[in-house]
C-alpha positions as CSV (number, residue, x, y, z in Angstrom):
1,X,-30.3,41.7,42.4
2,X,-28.3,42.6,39.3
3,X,-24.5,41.0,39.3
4,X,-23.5,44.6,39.2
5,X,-25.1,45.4,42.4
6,X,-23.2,42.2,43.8
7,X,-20.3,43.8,42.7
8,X,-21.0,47.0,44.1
9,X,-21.5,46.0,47.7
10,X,-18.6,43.6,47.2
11,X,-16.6,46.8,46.5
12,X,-18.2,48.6,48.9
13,X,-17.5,45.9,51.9
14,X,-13.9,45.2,50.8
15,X,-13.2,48.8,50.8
16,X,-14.5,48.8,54.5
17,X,-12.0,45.9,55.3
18,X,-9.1,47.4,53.7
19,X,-9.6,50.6,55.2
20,X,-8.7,49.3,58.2
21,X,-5.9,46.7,57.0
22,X,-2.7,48.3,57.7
23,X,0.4,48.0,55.0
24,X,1.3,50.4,51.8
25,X,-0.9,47.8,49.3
26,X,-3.7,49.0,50.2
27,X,-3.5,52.5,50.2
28,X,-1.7,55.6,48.5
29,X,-1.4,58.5,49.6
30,X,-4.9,58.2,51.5
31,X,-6.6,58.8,47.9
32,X,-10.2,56.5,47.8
33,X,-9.9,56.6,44.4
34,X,-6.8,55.0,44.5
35,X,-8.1,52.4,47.5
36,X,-10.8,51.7,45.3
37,X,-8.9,50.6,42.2
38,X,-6.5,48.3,44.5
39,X,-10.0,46.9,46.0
40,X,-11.1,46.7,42.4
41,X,-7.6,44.6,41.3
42,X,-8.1,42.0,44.4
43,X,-12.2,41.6,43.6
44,X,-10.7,40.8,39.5
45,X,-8.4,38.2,41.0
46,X,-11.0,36.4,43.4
47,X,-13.6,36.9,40.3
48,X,-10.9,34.9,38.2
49,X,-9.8,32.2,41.2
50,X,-13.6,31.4,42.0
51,X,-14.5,31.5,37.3
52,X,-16.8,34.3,38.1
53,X,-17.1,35.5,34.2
54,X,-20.1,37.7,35.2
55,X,-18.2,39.6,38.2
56,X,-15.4,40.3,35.3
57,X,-18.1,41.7,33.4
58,X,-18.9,44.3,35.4
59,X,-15.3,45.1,35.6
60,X,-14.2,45.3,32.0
61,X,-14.4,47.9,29.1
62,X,-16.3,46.9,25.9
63,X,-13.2,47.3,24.2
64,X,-11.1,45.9,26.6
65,X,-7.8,44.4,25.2
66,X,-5.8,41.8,27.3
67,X,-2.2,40.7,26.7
68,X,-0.9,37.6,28.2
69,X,2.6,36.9,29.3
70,X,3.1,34.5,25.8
71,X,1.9,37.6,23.9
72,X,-1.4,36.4,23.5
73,X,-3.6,38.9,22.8
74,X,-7.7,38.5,23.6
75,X,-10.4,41.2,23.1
76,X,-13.3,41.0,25.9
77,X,-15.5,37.8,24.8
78,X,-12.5,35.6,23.9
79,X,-11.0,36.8,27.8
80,X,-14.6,36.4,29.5
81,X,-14.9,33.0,27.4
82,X,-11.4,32.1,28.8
83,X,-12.1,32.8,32.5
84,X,-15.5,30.3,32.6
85,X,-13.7,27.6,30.0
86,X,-13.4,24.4,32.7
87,X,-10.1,23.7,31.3
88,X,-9.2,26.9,33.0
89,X,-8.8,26.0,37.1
90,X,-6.9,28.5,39.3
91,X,-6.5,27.9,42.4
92,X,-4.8,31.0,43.9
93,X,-4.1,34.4,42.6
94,X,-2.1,36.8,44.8
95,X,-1.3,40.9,44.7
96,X,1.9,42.4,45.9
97,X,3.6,45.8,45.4
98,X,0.8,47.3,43.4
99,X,1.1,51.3,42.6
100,X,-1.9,53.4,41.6
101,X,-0.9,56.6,39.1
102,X,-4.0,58.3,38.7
103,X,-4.7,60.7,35.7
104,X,-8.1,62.3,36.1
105,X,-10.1,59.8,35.0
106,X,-7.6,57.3,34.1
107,X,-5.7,55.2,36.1
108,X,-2.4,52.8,35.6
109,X,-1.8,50.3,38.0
110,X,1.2,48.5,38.3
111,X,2.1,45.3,40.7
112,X,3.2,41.8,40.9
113,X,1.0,38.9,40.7
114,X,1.4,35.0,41.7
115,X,-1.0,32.8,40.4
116,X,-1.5,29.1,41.1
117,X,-3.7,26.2,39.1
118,X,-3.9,24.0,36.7
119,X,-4.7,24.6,32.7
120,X,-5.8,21.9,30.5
121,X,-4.6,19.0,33.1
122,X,-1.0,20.8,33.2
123,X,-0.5,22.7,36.3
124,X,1.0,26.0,36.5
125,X,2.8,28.6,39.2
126,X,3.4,31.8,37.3
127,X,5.0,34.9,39.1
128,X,4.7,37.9,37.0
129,X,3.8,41.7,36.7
130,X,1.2,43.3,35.5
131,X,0.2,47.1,34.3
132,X,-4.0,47.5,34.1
133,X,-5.9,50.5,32.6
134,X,-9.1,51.9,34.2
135,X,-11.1,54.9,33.0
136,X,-13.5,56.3,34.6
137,X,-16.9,56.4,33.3
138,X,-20.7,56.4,33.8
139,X,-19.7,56.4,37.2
140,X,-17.7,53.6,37.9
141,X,-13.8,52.6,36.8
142,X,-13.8,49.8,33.7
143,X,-10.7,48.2,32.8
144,X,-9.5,49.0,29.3
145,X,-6.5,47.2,28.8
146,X,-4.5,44.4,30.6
147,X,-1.3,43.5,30.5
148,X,0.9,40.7,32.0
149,X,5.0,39.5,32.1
150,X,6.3,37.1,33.6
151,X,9.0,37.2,36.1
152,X,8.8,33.3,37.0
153,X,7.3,30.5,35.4
């Protein structure tokens, strides 16, 4: 089984849970596309938590540009290198007030983030928020761009 079938029937059963989750961070509006792209957001963070690189593949744009909260900024191999580099250990990475604005096939999403873990032997506990590009194509939404601020360090 290819990783992006994995991913696909992870998608696929974490829509099914959250469909029946209540609260307004899992759904707007009732849109699936939009349900899908908050599913999408929570499968990046457990792909990050548990150094899943090949999950985030499957996930990000070719051309994908991130932006960390020190202004950092990393193109897709440097951010997949990042993600399975052992110095890197998270140990939680949580969603909260996330909106979905959805432009035909673009999306913007928008949310808070709290992330837990240790980074070179320091530990960290970052609050911040986050704005993520998808567009849709060849079927399925890829992240384009990435985009983090902190609100607490």
């Amino acid at each position: 089984m290819t990783p992006f079938t994995k991913m696909n029937r992870r998608v696929l059963g974490g829509l099914l849970v959250l469909a029946f989750l209540p609260g307004p961070s899992f759904a707007q509006n009732g849109d699936p596309q939009a349900t899908k792209l908050m599913v999408l957001e929570h499968l990046w963070n457990e792909a990050q938590v548990q150094r899943d690189s090949r999950a985030l593949e499957g996930m990000i744009a070719d051309h994908f540009i991130n932006t960390e909260y020190d202004g950092e900024i990393s193109d897709r191999q440097k951010f997949l290198a990042d993600i399975a580099d052992p110095e890197y250990q998270p140990t939680s990475m949580n969603l909260r007030d996330m909106q979905v604005s959805l432009y035909k096939d673009t999306a913007i999403i928008t949310g808070v983030y709290h992330a837990k873990g240790m980074v070179g032997g320091k530990p960290y506990d970052h609050t911040g928020r986050f704005t993520d590009t998808w567009v849709f194509e060849n079927t399925h939404w890829m992240c384009v761009a990435s985009h983090t601020s902190l609100l607490k360090k």
